[in-house]
N, C-alpha and C positions, 0 to 999 in steps of 0.2 A: 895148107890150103889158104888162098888169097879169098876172103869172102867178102861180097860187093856187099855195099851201104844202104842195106832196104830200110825203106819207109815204114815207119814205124806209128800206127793210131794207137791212141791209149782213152776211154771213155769207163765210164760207170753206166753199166746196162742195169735197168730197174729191175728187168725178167727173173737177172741171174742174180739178181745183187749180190755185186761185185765187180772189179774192175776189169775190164777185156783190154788185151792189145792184140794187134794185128797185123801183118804184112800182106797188105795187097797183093806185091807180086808174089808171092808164094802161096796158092790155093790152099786153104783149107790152117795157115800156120796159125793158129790162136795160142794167147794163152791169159788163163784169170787168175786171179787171186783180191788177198784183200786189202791190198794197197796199191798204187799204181806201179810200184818199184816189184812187192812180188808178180802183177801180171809180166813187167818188162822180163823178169829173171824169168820164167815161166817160155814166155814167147819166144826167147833167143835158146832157147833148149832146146824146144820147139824147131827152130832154126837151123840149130844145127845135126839135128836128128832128120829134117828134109833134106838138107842137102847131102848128107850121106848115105839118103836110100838112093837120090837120085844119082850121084855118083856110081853107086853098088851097080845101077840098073843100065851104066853106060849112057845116062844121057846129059848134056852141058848142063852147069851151070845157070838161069837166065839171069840174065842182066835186070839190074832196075828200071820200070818205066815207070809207075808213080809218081804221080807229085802232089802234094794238096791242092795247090791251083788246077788240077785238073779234076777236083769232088766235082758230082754232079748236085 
């Protein structure tokens, strides 16, 4: 599988404390831990476990729209 180049945010949320990362275009893809490299390894598992249900479920891949020039 060709998997497109999504956008990746990495922060330190005080709530959880601990580090989040997140893919915008992929609703709901998080992942934390306690360095920013385990949230990254975390998120891209994350990752690939969405794109394989969404596969399972017959519907496209989406494409990236993301950009950080476009935070609100």
């Amino acid at each position: 599988m060709n998997i497109p180049h999504y956008h990746i945010n990495i922060f330190w949320d005080d709530t959880e404390s601990c580090f989040v990362a997140e893919m915008p275009d992929l609703k709901h893809c998080v992942g934390q831990g306690d360095s920013p490299q385990e949230a990254l390894e975390e998120v891209l598992e994350t990752r690939d476990a969405w794109l394989d249900a969404c596969l399972s479920a017959g519907e496209e891949i989406p494409e990236p729209q993301y950009s950080a020039n476009q935070r609100a």
